[in-house]
Biopython code that builds the backbone (N, CA, C, O; Angstrom):
import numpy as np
from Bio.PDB.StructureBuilder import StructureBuilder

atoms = [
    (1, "UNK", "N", (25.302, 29.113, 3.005)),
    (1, "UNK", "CA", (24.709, 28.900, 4.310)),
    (1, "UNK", "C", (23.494, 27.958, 4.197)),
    (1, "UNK", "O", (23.404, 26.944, 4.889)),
    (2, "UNK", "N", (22.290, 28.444, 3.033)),
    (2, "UNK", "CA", (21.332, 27.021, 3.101)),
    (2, "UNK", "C", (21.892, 25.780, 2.660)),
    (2, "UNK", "O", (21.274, 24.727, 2.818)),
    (3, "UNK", "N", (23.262, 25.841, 2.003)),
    (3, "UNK", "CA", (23.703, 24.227, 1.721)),
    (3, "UNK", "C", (23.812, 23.739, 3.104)),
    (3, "UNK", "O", (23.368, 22.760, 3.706)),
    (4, "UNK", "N", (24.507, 24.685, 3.390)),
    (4, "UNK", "CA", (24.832, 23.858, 4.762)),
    (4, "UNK", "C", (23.876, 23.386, 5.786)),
    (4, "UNK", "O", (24.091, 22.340, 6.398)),
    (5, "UNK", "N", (22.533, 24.317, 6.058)),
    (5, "UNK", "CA", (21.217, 23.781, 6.663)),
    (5, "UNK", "C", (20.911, 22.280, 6.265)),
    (5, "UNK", "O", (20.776, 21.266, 6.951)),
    (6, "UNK", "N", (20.844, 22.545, 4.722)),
    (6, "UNK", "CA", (20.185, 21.145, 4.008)),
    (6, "UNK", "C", (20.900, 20.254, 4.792)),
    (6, "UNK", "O", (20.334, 19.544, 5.623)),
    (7, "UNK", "N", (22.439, 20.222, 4.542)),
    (7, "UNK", "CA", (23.019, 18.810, 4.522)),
    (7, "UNK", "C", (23.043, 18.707, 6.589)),
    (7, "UNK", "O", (22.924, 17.777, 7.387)),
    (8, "UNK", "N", (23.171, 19.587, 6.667)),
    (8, "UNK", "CA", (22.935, 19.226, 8.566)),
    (8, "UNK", "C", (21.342, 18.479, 8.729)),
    (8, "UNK", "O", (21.309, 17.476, 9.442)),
    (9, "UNK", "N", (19.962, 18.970, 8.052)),
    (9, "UNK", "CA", (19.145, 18.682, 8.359)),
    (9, "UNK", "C", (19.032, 17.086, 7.299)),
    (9, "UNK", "O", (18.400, 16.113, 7.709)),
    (10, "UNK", "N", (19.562, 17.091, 6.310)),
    (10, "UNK", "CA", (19.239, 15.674, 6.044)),
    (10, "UNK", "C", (20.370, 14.755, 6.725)),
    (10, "UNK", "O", (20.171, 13.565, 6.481)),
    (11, "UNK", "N", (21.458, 14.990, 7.484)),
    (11, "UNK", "CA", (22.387, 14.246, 8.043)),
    (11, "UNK", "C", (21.498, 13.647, 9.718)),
    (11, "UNK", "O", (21.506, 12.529, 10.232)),
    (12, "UNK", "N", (20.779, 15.010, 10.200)),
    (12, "UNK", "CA", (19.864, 14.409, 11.162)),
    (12, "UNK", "C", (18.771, 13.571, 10.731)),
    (12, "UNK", "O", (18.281, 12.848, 11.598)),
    (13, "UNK", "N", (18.378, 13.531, 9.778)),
    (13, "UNK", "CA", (17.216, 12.961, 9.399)),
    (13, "UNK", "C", (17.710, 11.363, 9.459)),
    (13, "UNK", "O", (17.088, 10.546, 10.137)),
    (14, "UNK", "N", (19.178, 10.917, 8.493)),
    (14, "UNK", "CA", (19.317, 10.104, 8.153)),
    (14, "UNK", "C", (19.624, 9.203, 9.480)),
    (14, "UNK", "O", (19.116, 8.085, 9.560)),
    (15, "UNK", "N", (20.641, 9.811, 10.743)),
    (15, "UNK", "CA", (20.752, 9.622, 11.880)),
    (15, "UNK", "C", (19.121, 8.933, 12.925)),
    (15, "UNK", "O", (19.038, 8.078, 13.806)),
    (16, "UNK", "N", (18.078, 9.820, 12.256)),
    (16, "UNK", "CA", (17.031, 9.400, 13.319)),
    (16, "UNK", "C", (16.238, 8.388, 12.329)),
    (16, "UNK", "O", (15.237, 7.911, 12.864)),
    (17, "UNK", "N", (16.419, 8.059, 11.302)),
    (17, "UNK", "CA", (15.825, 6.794, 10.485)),
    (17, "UNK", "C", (16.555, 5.519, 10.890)),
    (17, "UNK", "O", (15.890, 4.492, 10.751)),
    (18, "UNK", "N", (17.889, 5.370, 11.400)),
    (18, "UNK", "CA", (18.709, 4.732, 12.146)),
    (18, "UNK", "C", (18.325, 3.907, 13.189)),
    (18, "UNK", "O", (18.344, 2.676, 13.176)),
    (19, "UNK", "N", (17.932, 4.724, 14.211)),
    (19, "UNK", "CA", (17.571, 4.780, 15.754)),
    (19, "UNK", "C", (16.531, 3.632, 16.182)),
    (19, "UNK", "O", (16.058, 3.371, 17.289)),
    (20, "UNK", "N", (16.253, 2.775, 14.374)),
    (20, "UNK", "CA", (14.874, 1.941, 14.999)),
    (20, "UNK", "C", (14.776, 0.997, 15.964)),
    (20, "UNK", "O", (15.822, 0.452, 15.612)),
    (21, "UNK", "N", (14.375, 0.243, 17.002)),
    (21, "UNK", "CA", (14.387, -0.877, 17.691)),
    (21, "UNK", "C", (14.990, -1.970, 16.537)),
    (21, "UNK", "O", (14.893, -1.491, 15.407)),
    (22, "UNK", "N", (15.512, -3.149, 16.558)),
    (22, "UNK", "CA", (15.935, -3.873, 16.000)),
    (22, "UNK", "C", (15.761, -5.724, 16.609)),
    (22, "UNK", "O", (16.487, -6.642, 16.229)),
    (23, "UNK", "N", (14.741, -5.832, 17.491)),
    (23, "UNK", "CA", (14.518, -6.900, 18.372)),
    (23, "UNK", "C", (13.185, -7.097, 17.940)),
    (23, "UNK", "O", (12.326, -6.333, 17.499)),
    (24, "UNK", "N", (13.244, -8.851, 18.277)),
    (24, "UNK", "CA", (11.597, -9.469, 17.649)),
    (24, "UNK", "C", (10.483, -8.701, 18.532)),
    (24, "UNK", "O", (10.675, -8.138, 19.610)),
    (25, "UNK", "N", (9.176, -8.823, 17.758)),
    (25, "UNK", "CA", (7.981, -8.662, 18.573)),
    (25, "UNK", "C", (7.740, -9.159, 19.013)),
    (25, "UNK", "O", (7.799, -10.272, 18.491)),
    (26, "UNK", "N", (7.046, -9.161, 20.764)),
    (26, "UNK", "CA", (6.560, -9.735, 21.271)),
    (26, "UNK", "C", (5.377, -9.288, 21.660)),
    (26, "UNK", "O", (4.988, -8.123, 21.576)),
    (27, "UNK", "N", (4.510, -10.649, 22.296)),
    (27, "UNK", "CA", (2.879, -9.817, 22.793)),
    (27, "UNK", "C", (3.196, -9.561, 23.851)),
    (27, "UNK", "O", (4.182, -10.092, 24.362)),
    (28, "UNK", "N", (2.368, -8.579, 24.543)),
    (28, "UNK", "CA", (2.229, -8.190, 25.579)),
    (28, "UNK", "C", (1.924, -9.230, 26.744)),
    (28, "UNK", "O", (0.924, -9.864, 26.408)),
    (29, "UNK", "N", (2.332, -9.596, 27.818)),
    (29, "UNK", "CA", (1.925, -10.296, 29.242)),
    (29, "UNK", "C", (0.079, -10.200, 29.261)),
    (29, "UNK", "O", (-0.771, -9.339, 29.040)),
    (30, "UNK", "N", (0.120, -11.645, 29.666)),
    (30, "UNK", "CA", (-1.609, -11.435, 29.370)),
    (30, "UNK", "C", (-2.351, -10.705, 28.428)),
    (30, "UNK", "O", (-3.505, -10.318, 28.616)),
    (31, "UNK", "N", (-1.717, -10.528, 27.462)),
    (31, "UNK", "CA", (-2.661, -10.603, 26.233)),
    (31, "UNK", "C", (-3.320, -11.651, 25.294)),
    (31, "UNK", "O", (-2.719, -12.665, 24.938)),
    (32, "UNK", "N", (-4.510, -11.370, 24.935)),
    (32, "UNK", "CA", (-4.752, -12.802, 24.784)),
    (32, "UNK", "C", (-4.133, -12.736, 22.844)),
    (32, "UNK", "O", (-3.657, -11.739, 22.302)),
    (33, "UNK", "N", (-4.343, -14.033, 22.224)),
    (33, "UNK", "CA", (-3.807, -14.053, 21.008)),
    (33, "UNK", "C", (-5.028, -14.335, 20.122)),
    (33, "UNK", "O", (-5.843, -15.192, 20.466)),
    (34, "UNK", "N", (-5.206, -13.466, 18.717)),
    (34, "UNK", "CA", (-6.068, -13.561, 17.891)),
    (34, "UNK", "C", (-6.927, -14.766, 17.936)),
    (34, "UNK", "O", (-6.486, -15.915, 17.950)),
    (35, "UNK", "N", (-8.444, -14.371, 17.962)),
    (35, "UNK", "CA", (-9.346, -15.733, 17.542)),
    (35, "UNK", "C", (-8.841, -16.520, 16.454)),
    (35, "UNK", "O", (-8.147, -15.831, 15.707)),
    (36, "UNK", "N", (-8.941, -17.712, 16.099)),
    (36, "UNK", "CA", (-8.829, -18.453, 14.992)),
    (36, "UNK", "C", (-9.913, -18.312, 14.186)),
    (36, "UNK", "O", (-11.097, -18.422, 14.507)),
    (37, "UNK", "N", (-9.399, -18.036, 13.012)),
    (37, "UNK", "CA", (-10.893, -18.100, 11.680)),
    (37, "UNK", "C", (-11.498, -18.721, 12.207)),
    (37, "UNK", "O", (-11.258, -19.311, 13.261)),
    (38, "UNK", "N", (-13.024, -18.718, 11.162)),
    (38, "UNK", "CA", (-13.818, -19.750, 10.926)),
    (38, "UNK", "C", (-13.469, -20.719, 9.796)),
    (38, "UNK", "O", (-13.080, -20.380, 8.678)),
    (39, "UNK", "N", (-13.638, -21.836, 10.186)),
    (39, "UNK", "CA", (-13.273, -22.656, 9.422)),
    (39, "UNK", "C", (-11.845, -23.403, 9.698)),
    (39, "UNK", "O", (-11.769, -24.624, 9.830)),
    (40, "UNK", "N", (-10.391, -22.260, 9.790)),
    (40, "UNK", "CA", (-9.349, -22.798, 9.756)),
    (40, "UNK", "C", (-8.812, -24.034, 11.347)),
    (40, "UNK", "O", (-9.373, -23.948, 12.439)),
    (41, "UNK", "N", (-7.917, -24.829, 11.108)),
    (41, "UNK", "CA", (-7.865, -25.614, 12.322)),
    (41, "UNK", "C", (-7.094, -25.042, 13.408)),
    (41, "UNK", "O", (-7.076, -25.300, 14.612)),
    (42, "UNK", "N", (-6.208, -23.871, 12.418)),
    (42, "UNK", "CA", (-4.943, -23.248, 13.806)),
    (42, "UNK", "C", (-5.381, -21.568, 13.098)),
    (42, "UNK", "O", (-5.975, -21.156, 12.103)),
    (43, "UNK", "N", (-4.788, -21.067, 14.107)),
    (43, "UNK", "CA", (-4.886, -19.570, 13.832)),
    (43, "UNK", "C", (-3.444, -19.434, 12.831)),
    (43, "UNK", "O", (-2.492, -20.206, 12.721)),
    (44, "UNK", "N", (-3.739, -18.083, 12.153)),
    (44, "UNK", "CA", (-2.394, -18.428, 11.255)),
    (44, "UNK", "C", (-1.482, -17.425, 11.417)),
    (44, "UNK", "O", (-1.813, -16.271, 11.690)),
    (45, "UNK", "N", (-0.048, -17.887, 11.225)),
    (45, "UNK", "CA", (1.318, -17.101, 11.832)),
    (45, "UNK", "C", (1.532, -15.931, 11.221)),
    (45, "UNK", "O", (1.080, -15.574, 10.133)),
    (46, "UNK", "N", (2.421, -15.186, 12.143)),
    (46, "UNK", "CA", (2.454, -13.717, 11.558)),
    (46, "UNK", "C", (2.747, -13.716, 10.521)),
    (46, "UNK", "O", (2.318, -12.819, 9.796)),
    (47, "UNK", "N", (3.811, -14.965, 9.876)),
    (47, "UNK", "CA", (4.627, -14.598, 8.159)),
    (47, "UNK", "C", (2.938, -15.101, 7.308)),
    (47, "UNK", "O", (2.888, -14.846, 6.105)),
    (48, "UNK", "N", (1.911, -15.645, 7.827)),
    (48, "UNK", "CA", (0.969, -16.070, 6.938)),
    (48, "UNK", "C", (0.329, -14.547, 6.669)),
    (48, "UNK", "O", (0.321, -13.976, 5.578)),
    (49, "UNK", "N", (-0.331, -13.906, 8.222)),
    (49, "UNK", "CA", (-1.045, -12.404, 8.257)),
    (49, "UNK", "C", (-0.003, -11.480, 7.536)),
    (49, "UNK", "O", (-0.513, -10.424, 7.162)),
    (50, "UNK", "N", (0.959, -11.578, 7.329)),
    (50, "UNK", "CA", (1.753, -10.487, 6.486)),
    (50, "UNK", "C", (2.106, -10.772, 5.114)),
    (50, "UNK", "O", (2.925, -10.127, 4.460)),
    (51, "UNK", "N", (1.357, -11.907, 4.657)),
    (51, "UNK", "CA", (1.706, -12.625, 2.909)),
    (51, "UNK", "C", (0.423, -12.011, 2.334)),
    (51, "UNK", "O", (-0.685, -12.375, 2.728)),
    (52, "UNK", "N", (0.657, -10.747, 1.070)),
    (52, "UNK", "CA", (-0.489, -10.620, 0.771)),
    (52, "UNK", "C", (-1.538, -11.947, -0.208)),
    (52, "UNK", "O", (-1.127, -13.003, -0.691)),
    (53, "UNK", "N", (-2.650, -11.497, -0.225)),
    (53, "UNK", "CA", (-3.169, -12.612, -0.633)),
    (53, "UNK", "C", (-3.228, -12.360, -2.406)),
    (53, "UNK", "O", (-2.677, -11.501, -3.094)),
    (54, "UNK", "N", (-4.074, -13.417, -2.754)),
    (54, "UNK", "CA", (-4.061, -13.030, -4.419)),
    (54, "UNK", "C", (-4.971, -12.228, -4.555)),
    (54, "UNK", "O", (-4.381, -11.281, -5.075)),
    (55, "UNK", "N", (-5.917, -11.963, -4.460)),
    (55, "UNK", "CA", (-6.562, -10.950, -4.576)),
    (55, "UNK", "C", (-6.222, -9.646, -4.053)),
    (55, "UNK", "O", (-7.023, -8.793, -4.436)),
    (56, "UNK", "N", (-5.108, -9.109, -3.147)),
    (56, "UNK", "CA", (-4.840, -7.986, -2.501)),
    (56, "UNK", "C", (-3.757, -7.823, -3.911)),
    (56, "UNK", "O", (-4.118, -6.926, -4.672)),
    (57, "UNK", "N", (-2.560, -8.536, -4.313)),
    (57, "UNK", "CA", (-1.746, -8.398, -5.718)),
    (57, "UNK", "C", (-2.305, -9.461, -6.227)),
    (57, "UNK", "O", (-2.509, -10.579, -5.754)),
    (58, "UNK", "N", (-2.607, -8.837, -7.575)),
    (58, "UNK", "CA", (-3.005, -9.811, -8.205)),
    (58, "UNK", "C", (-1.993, -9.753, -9.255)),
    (58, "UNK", "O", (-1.163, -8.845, -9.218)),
    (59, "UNK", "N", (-1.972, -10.670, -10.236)),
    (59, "UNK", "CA", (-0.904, -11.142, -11.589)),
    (59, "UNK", "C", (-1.361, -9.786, -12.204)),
    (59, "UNK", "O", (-2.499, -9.340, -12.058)),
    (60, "UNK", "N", (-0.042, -8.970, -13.136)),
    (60, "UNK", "CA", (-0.360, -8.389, -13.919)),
    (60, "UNK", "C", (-0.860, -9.002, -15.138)),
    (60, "UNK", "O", (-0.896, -10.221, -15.306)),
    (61, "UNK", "N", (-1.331, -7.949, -16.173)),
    (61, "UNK", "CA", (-1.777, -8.871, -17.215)),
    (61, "UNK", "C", (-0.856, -7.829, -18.488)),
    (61, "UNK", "O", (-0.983, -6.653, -18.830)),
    (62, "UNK", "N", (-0.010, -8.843, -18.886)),
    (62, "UNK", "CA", (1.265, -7.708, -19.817)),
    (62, "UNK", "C", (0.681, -7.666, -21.303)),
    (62, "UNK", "O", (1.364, -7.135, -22.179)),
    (63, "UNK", "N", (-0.639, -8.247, -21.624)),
    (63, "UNK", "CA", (-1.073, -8.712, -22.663)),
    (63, "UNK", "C", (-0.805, -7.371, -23.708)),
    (63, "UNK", "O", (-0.964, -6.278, -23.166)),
    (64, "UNK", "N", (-0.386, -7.360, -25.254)),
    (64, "UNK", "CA", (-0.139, -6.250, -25.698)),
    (64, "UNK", "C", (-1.286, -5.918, -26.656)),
    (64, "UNK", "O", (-1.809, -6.883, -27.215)),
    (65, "UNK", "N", (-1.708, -4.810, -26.902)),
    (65, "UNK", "CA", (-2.913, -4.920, -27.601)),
    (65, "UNK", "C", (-2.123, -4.699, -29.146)),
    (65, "UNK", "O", (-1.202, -4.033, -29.619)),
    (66, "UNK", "N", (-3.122, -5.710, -29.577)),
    (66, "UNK", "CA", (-2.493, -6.224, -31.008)),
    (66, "UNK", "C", (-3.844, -5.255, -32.022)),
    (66, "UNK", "O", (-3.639, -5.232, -33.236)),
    (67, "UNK", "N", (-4.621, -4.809, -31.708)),
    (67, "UNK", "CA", (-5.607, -3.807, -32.837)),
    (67, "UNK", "C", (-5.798, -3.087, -32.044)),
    (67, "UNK", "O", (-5.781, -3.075, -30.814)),
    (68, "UNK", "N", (-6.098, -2.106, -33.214)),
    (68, "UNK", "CA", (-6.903, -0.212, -32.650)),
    (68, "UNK", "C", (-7.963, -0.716, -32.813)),
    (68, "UNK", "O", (-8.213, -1.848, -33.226)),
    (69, "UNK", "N", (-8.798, 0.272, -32.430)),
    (69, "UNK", "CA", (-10.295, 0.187, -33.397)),
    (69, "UNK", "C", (-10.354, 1.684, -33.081)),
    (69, "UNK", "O", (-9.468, 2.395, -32.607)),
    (70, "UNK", "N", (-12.131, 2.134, -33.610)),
    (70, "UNK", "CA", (-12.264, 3.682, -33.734)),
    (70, "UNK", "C", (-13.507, 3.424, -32.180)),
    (70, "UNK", "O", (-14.238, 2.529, -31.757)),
    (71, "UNK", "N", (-13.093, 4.909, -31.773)),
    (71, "UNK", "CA", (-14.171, 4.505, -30.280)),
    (71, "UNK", "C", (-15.328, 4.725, -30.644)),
    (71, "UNK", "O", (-15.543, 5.422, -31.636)),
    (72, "UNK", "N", (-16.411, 4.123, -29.848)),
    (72, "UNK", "CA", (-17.678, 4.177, -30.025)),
    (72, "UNK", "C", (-18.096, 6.157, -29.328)),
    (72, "UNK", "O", (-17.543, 7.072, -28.718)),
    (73, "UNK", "N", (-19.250, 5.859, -29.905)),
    (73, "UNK", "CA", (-20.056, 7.235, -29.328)),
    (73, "UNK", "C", (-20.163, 7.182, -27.939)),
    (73, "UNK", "O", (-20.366, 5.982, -27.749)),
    (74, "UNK", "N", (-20.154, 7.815, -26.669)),
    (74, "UNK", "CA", (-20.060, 8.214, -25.788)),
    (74, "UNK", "C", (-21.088, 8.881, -25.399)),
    (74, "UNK", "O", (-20.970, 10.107, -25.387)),
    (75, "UNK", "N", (-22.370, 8.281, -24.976)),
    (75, "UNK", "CA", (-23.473, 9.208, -24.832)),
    (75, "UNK", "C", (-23.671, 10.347, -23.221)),
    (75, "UNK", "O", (-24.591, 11.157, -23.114)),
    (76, "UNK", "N", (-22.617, 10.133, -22.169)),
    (76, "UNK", "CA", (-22.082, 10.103, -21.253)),
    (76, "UNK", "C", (-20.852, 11.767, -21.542)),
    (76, "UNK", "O", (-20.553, 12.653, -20.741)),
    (77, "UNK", "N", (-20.462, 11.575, -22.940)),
    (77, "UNK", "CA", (-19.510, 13.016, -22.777)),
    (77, "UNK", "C", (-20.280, 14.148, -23.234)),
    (77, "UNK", "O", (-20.654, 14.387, -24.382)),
    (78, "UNK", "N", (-20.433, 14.702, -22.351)),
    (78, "UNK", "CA", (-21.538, 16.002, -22.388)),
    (78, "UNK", "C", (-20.674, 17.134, -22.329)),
    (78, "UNK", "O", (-19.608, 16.914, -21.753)),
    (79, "UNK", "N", (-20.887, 18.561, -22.877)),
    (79, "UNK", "CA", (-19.985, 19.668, -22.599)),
    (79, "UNK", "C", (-20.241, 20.279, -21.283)),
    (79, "UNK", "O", (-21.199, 19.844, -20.643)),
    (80, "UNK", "N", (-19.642, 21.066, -20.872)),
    (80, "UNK", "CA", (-20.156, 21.436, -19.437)),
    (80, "UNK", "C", (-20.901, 22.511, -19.805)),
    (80, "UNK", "O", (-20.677, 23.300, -20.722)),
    (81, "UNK", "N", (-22.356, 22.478, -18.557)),
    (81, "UNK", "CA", (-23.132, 23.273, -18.540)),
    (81, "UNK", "C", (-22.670, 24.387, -18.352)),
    (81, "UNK", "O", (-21.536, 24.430, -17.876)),
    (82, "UNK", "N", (-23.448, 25.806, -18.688)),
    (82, "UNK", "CA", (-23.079, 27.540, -18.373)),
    (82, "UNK", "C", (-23.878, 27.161, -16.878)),
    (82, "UNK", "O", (-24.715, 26.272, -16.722)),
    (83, "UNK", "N", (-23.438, 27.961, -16.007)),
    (83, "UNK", "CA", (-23.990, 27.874, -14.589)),
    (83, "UNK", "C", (-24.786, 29.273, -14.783)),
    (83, "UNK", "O", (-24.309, 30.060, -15.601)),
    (84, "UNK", "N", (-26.066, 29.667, -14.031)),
    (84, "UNK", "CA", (-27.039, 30.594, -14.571)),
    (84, "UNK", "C", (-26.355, 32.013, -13.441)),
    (84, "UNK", "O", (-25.844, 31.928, -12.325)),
    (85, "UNK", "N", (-26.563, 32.947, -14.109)),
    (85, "UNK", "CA", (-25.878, 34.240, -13.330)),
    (85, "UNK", "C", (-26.959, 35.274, -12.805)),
    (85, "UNK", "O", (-26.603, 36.288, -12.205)),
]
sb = StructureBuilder()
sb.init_structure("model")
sb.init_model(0)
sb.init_chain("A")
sb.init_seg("    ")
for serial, (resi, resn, name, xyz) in enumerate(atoms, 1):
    if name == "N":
        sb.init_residue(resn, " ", resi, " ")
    sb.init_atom(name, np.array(xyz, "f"), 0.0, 1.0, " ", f" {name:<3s}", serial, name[0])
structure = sb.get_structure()
């Protein structure tokens, strides 16, 4: 009987992930459209506002570390204090 819940409730689930609108965005009637930067000459298009920038992803860095070493002292790792009773 709970198999059967599951698969009814993920069969609705999958049904209402379905259901999305599928038509371009548009603005609203008399709305006005984003200020243009400072600086830039045109305001920039939605595929520009939705390209992250380099700094939002940046390049990984796959570099492999080629030596160990032994860690330094840690003057920062302290044991934890007894709290007073």
């Amino acid at each position: 009987m709970r198999m059967r819940t599951l698969a009814a409730l993920s069969i609705a689930a999958l049904v209402l992930t379905a259901c999305g609108g599928r038509t371009a965005l548009k603005p609203i009637k008399d709305q006005q459209r984003p200020a243009v930067p400072v600086g830039a000459a045109t305001a920039p298009t939605s595929g520009e506002l939705m390209t992250p920038s380099i700094q939002a992803r940046p390049e990984r860095n796959v570099e492999l570390l080629t030596q160990s070493r032994q860690r330094g002292d840690d003057p920062f790792d302290l044991p934890p204090e007894k709290q007073p009773q």
